[in-house]
C-alpha positions as CSV (number, residue, x, y, z in Angstrom):
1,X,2.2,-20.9,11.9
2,X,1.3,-20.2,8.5
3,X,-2.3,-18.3,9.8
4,X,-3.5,-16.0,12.1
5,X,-4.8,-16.9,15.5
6,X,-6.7,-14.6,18.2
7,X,-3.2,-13.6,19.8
8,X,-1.1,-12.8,17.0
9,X,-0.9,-12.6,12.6
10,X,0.4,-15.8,11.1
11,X,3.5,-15.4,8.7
12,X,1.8,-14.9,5.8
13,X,0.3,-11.7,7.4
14,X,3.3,-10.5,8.5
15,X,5.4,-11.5,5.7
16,X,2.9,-9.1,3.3
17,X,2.7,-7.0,6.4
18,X,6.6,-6.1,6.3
19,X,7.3,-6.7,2.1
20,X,4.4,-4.1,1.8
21,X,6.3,-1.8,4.3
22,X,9.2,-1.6,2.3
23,X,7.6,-1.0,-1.0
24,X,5.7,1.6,0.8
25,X,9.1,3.2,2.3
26,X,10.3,3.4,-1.3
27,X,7.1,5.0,-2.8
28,X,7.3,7.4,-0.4
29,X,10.6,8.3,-1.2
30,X,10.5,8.2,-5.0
31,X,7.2,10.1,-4.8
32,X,9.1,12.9,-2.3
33,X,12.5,13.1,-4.7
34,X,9.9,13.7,-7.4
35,X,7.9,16.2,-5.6
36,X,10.9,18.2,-4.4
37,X,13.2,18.4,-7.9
38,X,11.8,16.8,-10.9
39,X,14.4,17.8,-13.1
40,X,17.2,16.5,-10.4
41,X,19.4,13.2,-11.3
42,X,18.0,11.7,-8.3
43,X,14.4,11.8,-9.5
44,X,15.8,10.8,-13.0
45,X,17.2,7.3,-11.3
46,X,14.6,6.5,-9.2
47,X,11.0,7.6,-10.9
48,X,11.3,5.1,-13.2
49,X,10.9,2.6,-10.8
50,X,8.0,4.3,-9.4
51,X,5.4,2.4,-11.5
52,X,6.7,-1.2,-11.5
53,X,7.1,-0.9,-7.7
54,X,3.2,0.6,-7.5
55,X,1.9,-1.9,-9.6
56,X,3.7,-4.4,-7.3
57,X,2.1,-3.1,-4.4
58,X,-1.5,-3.1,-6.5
59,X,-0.9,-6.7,-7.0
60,X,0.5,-7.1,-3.1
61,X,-2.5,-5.2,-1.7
62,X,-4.7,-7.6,-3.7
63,X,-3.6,-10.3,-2.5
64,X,-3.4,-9.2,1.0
65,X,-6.9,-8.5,0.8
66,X,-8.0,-11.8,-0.5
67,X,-5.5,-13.4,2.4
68,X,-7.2,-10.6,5.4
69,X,-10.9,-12.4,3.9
70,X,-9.5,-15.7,3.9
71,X,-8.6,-15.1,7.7
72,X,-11.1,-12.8,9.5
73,X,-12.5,-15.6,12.1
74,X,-9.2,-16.1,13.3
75,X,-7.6,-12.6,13.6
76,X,-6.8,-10.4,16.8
77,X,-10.3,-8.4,18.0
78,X,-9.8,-5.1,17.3
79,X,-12.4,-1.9,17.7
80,X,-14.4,-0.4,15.8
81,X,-12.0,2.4,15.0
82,X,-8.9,-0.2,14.7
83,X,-11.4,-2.1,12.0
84,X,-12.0,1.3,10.3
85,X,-8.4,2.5,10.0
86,X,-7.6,-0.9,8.3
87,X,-10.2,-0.7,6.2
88,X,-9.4,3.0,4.9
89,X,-5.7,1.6,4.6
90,X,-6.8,-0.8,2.4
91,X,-9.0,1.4,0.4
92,X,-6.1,3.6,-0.3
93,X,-3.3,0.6,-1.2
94,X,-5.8,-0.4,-4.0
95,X,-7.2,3.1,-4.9
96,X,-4.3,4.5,-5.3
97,X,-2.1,2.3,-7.9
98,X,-5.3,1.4,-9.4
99,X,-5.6,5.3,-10.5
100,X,-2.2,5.6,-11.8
101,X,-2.7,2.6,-14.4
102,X,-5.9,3.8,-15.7
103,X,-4.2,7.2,-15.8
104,X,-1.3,4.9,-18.0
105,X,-4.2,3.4,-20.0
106,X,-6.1,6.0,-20.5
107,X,-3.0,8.4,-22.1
108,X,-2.5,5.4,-24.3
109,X,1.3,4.8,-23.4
110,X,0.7,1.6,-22.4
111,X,2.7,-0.2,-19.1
112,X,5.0,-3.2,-19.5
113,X,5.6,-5.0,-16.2
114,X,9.1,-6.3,-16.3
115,X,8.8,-7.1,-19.9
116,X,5.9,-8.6,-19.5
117,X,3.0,-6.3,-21.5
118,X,0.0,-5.6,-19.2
119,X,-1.3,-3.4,-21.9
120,X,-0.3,-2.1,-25.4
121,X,-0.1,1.2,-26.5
122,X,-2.4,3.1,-28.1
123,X,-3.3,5.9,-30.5
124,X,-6.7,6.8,-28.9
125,X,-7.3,8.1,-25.3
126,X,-9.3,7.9,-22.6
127,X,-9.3,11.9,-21.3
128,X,-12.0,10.8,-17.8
129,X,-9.6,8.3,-17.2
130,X,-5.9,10.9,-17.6
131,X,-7.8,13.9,-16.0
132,X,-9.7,11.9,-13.1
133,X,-6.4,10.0,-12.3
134,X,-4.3,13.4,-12.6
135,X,-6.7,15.3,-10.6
136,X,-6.7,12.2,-7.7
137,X,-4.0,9.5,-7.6
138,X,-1.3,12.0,-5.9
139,X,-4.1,12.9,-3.4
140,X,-4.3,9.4,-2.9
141,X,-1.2,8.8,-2.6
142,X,-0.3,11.7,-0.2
143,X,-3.4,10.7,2.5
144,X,-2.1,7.1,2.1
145,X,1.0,7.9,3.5
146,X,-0.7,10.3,6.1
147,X,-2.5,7.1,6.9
148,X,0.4,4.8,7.2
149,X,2.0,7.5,10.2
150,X,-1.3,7.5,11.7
151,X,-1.3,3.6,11.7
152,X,2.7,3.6,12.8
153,X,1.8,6.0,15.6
154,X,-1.0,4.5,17.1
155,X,0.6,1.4,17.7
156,X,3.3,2.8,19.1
157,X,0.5,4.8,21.2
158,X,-1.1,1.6,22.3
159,X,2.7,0.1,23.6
160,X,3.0,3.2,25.6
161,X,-0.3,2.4,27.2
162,X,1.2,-1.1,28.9
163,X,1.9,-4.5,27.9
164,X,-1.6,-5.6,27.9
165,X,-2.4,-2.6,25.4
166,X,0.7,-3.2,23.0
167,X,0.4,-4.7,19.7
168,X,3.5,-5.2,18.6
169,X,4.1,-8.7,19.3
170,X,0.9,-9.6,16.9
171,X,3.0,-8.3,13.9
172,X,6.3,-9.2,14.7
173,X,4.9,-13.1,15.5
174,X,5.3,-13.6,19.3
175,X,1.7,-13.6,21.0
176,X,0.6,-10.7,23.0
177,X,-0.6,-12.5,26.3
């Protein structure tokens, strides 16, 4: 089933769910190899897919959003704090990109998206936009991640808890009860 229902996400949930996962497990490496040795070959191969992949998950966490909206009658019930983890989740997989790219725009460099141009370069700057993006999108980023472990380990708190308590089966598509 395409949508979600009480007892479990649909597949387009998931499928975002799981795509977003993997784009996450990659920013977090990139972003580590850069953090570790800029100057190493390593960083050198893989930072230059850094943006294209976080502008992927802009545009992923976008549309997730507009797809979570879309479905909120019909989701799983979850708690208060469940509700507010998510929604601080969220906050972050849009906050986050969307920094870096007015960081991009405001240095005037520009950002092509697989050849496509999103926007041109530029001889004049926006400085608010470079120094509030420098001073906050790798903050971001960092509690992002922090979040994501959280979210990772309390699911795997709420399996330990019994199978009426465990919500894996709502992400990986079979229902819970």
């Amino acid at each position: 089933m395409l949508v979600d229902t009480k007892t479990r996400y649909g597949t387009v949930t998931r499928f975002l769910h799981w795509l977003m996962t993997v784009g996450f497990m990659w920013m977090l490496f990139t972003a580590t190899v850069h953090f570790i040795d800029r100057d190493s070959a390593l960083n050198e191969a893989v930072w230059r897919f850094h943006p294209l992949v976080g502008f992927t998950m802009l545009m992923l966490g976008v549309i997730r959003i507009i797809w979570l909206l879309s479905q909120r009658a019909r989701r799983p019930d979850n708690n208060f704090n469940v509700r507010l983890g998510h929604f601080s989740l969220y906050v972050l997989m849009v906050l986050t990109p969307t920094l870096a790219f007015m960081r991009a725009y405001g240095s005037g460099r520009g950002f092509s998206y697989f050849g496509l141009q999103i926007f041109a370069p530029r001889d004049d700057k926006v400085e608010f936009w470079v120094d509030l993006a420098n001073q906050w999108h790798s903050v971001f980023g960092w509690l992002l991640f922090l979040f994501i472990i959280g979210h990772v380990l309390m699911a795997f708190y709420h399996r330990s808890k019994g199978p009426e308590h465990n919500v894996f089966p709502r992400i990986i598509g079979r229902s819970s009860r």
